[in-house]
N, C-alpha and C positions, 0 to 999 in steps of 0.2 A: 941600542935599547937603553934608557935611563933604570940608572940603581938607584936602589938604598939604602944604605949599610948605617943598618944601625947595629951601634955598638954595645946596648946595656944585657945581659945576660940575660936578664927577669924578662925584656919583649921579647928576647928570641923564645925563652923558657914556654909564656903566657902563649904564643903565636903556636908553636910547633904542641902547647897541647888541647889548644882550640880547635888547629886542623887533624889531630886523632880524635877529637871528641865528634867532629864534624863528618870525620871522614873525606878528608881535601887536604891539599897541599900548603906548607905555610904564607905561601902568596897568595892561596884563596883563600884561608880565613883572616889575614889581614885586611884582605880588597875589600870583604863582606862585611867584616868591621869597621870599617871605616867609611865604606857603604850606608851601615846603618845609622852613624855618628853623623856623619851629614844630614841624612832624611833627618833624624831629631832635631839637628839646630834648626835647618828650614821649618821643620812644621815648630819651631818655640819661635823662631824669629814671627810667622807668619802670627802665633798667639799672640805677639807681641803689638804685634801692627794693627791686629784687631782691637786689645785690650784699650791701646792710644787711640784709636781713631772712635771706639764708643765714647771713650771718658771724654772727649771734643765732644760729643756728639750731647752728650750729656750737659754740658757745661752749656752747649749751644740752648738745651730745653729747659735747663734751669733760667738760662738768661731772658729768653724768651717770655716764659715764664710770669717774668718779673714784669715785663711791659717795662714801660720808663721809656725816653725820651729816644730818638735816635741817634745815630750815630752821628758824628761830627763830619764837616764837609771840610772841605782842605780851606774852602774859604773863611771856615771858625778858626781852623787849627792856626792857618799863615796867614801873615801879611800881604799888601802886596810888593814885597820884595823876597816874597818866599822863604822867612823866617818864622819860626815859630812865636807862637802870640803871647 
């Protein structure tokens, strides 16, 4: 079975008086902490990917928006030696 030994007094301290407040042993309330530390990053990560993919989404209706000419075809952009113009 994998350890781990952590050395700093204050996590043992902080762990062993989470699991008397909890009523569980210090390996359940570190699990359940670190349990709950992950679910937060996921649901911020998850904010996050929302937060980018409006502001795109945004930027798409601004540009929209605007009307203005289309987009460039590879044959404006390059040559025909597939250089840029």
């Amino acid at each position: 079975m994998p350890t781990l030994n952590i050395k700093d007094p204050e996590v043992h301290r902080m762990a062993h008086e989470l699991a008397a407040r909890r009523h569980t042993t210090a390996t359940g309330a570190v699990r359940d902490a670190l349990a709950k530390a992950l679910a937060e990053d996921d649901a911020a990560i998850a904010r996050s990917r929302d937060d980018v993919a409006e502001r795109i989404l945004a930027i798409g209706r601004r540009s929209a928006a605007k009307g203005g000419r289309p987009p460039l075809t590879d044959d404006e952009m390059y040559d025909e030696d597939g250089l840029p113009r």
